[in-house]
C-alpha positions in Angstrom: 0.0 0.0 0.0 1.6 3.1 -0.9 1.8 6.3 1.6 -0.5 8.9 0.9 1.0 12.2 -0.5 1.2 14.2 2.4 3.5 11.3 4.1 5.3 10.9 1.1 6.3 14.3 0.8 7.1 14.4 4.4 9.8 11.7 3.6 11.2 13.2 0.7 11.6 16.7 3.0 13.7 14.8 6.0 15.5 12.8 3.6 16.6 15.5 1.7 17.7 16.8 5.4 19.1 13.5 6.6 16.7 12.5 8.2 13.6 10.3 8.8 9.8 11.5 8.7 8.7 11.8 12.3 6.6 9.0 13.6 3.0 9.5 13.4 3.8 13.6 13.1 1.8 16.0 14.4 0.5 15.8 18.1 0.7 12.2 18.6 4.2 11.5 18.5 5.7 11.1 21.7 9.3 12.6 20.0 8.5 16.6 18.4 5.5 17.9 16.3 7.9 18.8 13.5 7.1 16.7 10.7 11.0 15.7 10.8 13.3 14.1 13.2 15.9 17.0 12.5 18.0 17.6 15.6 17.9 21.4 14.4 15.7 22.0 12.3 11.1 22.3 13.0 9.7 21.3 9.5 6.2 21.4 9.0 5.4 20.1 5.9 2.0 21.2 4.2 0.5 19.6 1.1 -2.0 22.3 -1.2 -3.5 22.1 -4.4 -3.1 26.0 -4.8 -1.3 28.8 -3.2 -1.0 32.7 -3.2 2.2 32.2 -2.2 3.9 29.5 -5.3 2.0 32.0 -7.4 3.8 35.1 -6.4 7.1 33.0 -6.5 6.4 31.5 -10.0 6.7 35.1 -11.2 9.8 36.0 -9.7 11.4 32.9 -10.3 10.9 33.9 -14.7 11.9 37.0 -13.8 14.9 36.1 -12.0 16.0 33.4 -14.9 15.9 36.1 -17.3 18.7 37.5 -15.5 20.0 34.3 -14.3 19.6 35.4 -10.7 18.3 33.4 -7.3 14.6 33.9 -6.6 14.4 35.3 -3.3 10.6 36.3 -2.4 10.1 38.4 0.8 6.8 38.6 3.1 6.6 41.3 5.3 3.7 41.4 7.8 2.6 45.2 8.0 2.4 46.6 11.2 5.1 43.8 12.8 8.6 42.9 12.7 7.8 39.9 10.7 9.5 39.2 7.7 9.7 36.1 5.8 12.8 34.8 2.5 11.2 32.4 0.3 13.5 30.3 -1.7 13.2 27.0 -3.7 13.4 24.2 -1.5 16.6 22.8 -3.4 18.2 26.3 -2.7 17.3 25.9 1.2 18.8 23.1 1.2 22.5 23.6 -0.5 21.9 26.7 2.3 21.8 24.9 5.3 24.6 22.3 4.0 27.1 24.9 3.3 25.9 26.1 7.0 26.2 22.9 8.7 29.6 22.2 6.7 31.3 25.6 7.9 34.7 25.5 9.7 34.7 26.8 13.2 37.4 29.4 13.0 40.2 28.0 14.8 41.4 29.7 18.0 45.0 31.0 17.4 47.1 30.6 20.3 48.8 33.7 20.0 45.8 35.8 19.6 45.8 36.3 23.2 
């Protein structure tokens, strides 16, 4: 019996992370309500047929390719301090592995 799409898209998420889909996500697990077993990261994964948001960053992403550029898409909430980046998800991810694979700087011992 194959997953449904919501589950399935959950374990493509954490694998592209490294990890696993959490256990019966969502309230019930006994281990986070992230949809992830990340040890950093809270995922929530949500599944729609339609969205303001893809639509808005459908036409930045042709504008952006016409200049070869990233597609970056801010939300800010008016009013708050809330501001959101949107990026593609394979974008995110190259992100946060070029994060995770940064060097400490190494203490000098006679910086002292």
């Amino acid at each position: 019996m194959s997953d449904k799409a919501w589950k399935a898209l959950e374990r493509r998420i954490a694998e592209s992370l490294g990890t696993v889909r959490t256990p019966l996500s969502g309230g019930s697990s006994r281990h986070t309500t992230s949809d992830t077993l990340h040890e950093k990261l809270y995922v929530e994964c949500k599944l729609r047929k339609a969205s303001s948001v893809h639509t808005l960053f459908t036409e930045i992403r042709i504008e952006a390719a016409k200049e070869t550029k990233i597609p970056v898409l801010v939300i800010h909430l008016s009013g708050t301090s809330r501001t959101l980046a949107l990026v593609d998800w394979f974008v995110f991810v190259k992100l946060w592995t070029a994060y995770v694979n940064q060097q400490e700087p190494k203490n000098d011992s006679n910086d002292r």
